[in-house]
C-alpha positions, 0 to 999 in steps of 0.5 A: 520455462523449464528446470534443467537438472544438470545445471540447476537453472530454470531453462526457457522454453525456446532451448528445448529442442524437443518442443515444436514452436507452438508448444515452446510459446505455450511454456513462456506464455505459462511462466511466472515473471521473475523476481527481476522483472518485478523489480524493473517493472516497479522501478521504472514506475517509480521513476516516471512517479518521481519526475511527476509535476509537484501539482500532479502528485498533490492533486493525486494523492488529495484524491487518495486521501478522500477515496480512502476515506470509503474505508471507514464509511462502508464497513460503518453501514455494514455494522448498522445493517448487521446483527451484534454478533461475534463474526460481525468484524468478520463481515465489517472488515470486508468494507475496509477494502473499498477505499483500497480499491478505489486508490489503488485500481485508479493509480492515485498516490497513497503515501504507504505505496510510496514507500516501495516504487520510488525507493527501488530507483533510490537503492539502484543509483544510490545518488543525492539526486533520487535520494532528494526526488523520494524525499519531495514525493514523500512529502507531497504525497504525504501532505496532500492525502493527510489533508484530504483525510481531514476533510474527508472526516470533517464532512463525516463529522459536521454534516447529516451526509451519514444518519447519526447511526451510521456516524455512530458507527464510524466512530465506534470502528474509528476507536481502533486508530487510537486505542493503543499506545505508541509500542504497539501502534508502531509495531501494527504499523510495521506489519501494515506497512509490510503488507501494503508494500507487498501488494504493491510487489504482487500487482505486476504478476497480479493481471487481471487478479489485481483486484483480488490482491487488493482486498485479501492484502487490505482485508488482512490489514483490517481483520488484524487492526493493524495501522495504516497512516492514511486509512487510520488518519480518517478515523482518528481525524474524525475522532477528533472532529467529534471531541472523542480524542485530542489533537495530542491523541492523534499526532502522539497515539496514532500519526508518529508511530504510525508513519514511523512503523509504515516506513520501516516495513514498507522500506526495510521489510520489502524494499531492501530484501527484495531489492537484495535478492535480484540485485545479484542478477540485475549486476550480471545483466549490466545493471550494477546497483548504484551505476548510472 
């Protein structure tokens, strides 16, 4: 591409004459992919998600549930293996990442990516029908990656899987999920939201950097103890399993404000503006918003 300045447009490399056609290929090759093709890539992903089997998605998103639980084990060994110092979160936060890697790198259904993919297909046809196919997804997905993170946190709780270190550990990071109060959890979950939904923007550009898209974003979720509805339902689960909060702690202090801020900033934030800025040109190319 190329910017033309008397018509204040990016100009594709096959309209410049004075280029052979090796160099014209080379300028595409260079390109970055357009907001719109973003959009399309990520709709049409979350049109093939929406029409996804019920038992397909439970069974995807219990395995999200239980990979993300690898968000709370390795920064835990990672705490026991390093000095009380003040950068040690530093380090600790690095580990959070992992279980991230894990869903994200083997396509299982996470809640929070849920919140971007099957909503861009909602905003474009703006019908009952879709509107009712993100509602069972959400549920679903919600439900089944919930319940794997109870289980998840009950093997962690009840079983010598871990050395009594190293579970000391996890509930000393767990005390992040439900240490504030609802305000402020609602507003971290907003901000966690909006990141996770941004990943999910950046990975189609991403290529062979998706992993390294993954951690920075997840990274900065950590460093920030911003709230995030799965990876925080396993550290506040097992605060449970351990007697160190209550069931009112989890759904009041954590779950509630937490969901409630993840879908605010994954949808609105991320969802809606970006949906906006290429709705304009998805019209002129005969994709008019709330056709089909």
């Amino acid at each position: 591409m190329n910017y033309d300045t008397d018509q204040n447009r990016l100009t594709p490399a096959s309209e410049l004459s004075n280029l052979n056609e090796r160099e014209k290929k080379a300028v595409d090759n260079q390109s970055r992919p357009s907001a719109a093709l973003i959009h399309e890539t990520i709709r049409a992903e979350g049109e093939r998600e929406l029409h996804r089997s019920s038992v397909a998605l439970m069974l995807s998103g219990f395995s999200a549930g239980l990979s993300i639980g690898f968000s709370i084990v390795v920064p835990a060994i990672i705490m026991v293996a390093l000095p009380d110092t003040s950068w040690e979160h530093l380090l600790t936060s690095l580990g959070y990442t992992v279980g991230f890697l894990i869903v994200v790198l083997g396509r299982q259904q996470l809640f929070t990516e849920n919140t971007l993919t099957p909503v861009l297909p909602l905003l474009k046809f703006r019908d009952r029908h879709h509107l009712l196919q993100v509602l069972r997804l959400w549920s679903i997905v919600l439900a089944s990656n919930i319940a794997a993170t109870w289980v998840f946190s009950a093997v962690l709780a009840h079983t010598p899987v871990f050395d009594p270190e190293i579970r000391s550990a996890m509930a000393t990071f767990s005390q992040n999920a439900i240490e504030n109060d609802f305000w402020p959890t609602f507003l971290k979950a907003v901000f966690a939201g909006w990141l996770v939904a941004l990943m999910v923007w950046l990975m189609p550009a991403a290529g062979d950097a998706r992993p390294f898209v993954i951690i920075v974003v997840t990274y900065v979720v950590a460093l920030a103890h911003l709230a995030h509805v799965i990876a925080g339902s396993v550290e506040a689960s097992f605060l449970v399993h351990l007697g160190d909060a209550t069931l009112a702690d989890y759904m009041i202090r954590f779950f509630v404000p937490t969901l409630l801020g993840n879908v605010l900033g994954g949808v609105t934030l991320v969802a809606c503006l970006n949906f906006g800025q290429v709705a304009p040109e998805l019209e002129e190319d005969g994709t008019r918003p709330g056709a089909g």
